[in-house]
C-alpha positions in Angstrom: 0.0 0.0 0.0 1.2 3.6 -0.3 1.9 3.7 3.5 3.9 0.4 3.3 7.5 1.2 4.5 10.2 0.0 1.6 12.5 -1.4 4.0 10.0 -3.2 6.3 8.8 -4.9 3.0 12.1 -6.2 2.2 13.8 -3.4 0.3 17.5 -3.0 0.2 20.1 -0.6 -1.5 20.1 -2.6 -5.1 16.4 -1.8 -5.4 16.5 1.6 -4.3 19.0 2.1 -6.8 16.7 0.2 -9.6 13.5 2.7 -8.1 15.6 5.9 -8.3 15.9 4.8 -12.6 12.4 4.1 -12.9 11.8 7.4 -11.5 13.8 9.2 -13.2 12.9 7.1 -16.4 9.2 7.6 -15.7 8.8 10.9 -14.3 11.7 12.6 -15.8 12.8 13.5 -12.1 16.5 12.9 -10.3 15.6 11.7 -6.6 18.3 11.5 -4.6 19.4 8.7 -2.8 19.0 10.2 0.7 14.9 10.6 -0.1 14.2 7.1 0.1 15.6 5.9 2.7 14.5 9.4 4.6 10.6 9.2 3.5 10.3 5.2 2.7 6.7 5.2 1.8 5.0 5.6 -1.9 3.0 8.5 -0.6 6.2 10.4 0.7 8.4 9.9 -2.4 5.3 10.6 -4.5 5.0 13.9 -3.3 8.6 14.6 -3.2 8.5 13.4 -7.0 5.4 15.6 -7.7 7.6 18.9 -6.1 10.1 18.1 -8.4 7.9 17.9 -11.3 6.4 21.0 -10.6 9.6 23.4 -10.9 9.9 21.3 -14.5 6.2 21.8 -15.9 2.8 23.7 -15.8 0.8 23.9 -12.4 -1.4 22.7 -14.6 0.0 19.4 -15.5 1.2 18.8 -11.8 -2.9 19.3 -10.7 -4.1 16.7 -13.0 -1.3 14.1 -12.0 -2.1 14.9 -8.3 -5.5 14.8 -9.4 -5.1 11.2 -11.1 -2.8 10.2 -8.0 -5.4 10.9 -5.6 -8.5 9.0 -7.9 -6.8 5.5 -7.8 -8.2 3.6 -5.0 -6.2 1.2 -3.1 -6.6 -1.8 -5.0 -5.5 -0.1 -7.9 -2.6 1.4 -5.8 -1.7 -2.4 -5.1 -1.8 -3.9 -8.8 0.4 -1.0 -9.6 3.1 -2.2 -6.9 2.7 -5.6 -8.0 3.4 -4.8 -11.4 6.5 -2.5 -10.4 7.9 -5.5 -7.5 7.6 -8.2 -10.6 9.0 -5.9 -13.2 12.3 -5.4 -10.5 12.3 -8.8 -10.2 12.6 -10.3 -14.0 
């Protein structure tokens, strides 16, 4: 879930370094290393990630992803982590 903590779930520095390149690959945004292990949780980092993506585009644009962000309900919120914890591990 998006309150899950990263480390509690089994996360270690090899994956943080694989999630900081999906990040940046995805959102287009450099998170530093110290973030993650600082704010563990996918509803910390996602707001650091949205503050970062607001100094690079249009309020606008930054509403309607916070927007879509906060519409996905929690099952959705899970598949998406599934999908993410079995694309790391192929």
């Amino acid at each position: 879930g998006r309150h899950d903590h990263f480390f509690e779930l089994g996360g270690h520095s090899l994956m943080v370094a694989q999630f900081i390149t999906r990040v940046r690959e995805k959102f287009g945004v450099t998170l530093p290393l110290f973030n993650v292990y600082q704010t563990p949780t996918v509803a910390a980092l996602a707001e650091i990630i949205l503050d970062q993506q607001l100094g690079q585009f249009g309020s606008d644009d930054v509403q309607q992803a916070m927007d879509d962000i906060a519409n996905l309900s929690e099952a959705e919120i899970d598949a998406l982590l599934a999908q993410e914890h079995k694309l790391l591990n192929n």
